[in-house]
N, C-alpha and C positions, 0 to 999 in steps of 0.2 A: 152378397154379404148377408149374413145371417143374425138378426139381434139376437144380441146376450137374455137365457131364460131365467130367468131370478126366481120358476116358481120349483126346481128341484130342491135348492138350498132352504127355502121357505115352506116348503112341506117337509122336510126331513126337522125344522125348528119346530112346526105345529108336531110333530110326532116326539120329537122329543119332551117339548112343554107337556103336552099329555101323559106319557111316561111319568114326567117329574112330576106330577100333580097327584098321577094314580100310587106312586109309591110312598108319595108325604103324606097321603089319607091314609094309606094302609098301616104306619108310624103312627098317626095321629090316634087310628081306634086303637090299636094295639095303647096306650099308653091311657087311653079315657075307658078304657075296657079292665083297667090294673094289671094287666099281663105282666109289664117289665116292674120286676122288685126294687132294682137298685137300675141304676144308670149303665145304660149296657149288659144288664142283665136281665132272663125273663122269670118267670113264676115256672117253666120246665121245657123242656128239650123243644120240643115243636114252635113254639112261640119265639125263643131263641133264633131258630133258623128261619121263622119267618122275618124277627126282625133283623137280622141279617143280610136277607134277602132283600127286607124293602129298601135297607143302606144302600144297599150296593144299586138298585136302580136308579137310589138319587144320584148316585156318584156317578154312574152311566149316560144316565138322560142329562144330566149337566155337561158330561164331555160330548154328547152329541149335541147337543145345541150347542156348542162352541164351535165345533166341529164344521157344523153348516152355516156359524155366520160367519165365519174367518174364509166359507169357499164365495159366499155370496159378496163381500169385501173383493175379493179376489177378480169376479166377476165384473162388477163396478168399476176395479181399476182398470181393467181391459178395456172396458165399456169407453172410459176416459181416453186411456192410451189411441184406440181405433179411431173414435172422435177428434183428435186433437191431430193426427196424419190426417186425416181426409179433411180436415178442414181448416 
């Protein structure tokens, strides 16, 4: 029998957190930089789609760190389930 590895789901949450962190700072200069005018809007086309772009990361990196800890739960239950027949 083979233990259950907890460090795949747990590296795919460190790469997600990272994501999520590198795309809030990107948000954050863009906005301490005066780029966006109005809420949702930038000062011209390119800044637009960067802030866009860094949206969408947050949105991304957040469903993959849910992603990896709902398989690492998953893990843990098996982990119980196995435990609980053998012993």
């Amino acid at each position: 029998m083979h233990p259950m590895d907890f460090s795949i789901p747990s590296s795919g949450m460190q790469s997600a957190d990272a994501a999520f962190d590198s795309a809030a700072r990107s948000i954050t200069q863009a906005f301490n930089q005066g780029q966006p005018t109005q809420l949702g809007q930038a000062s011209n086309q390119g800044d637009s789609a960067d802030l866009s772009s860094a949206v969408a990361g947050l949105l991304a990196s957040s469903l993959t760190f849910i992603a990896n800890e709902k398989a690492a739960i998953v893990e843990d239950s098996m982990t119980q389930s196995t435990l609980s027949v053998l012993g």
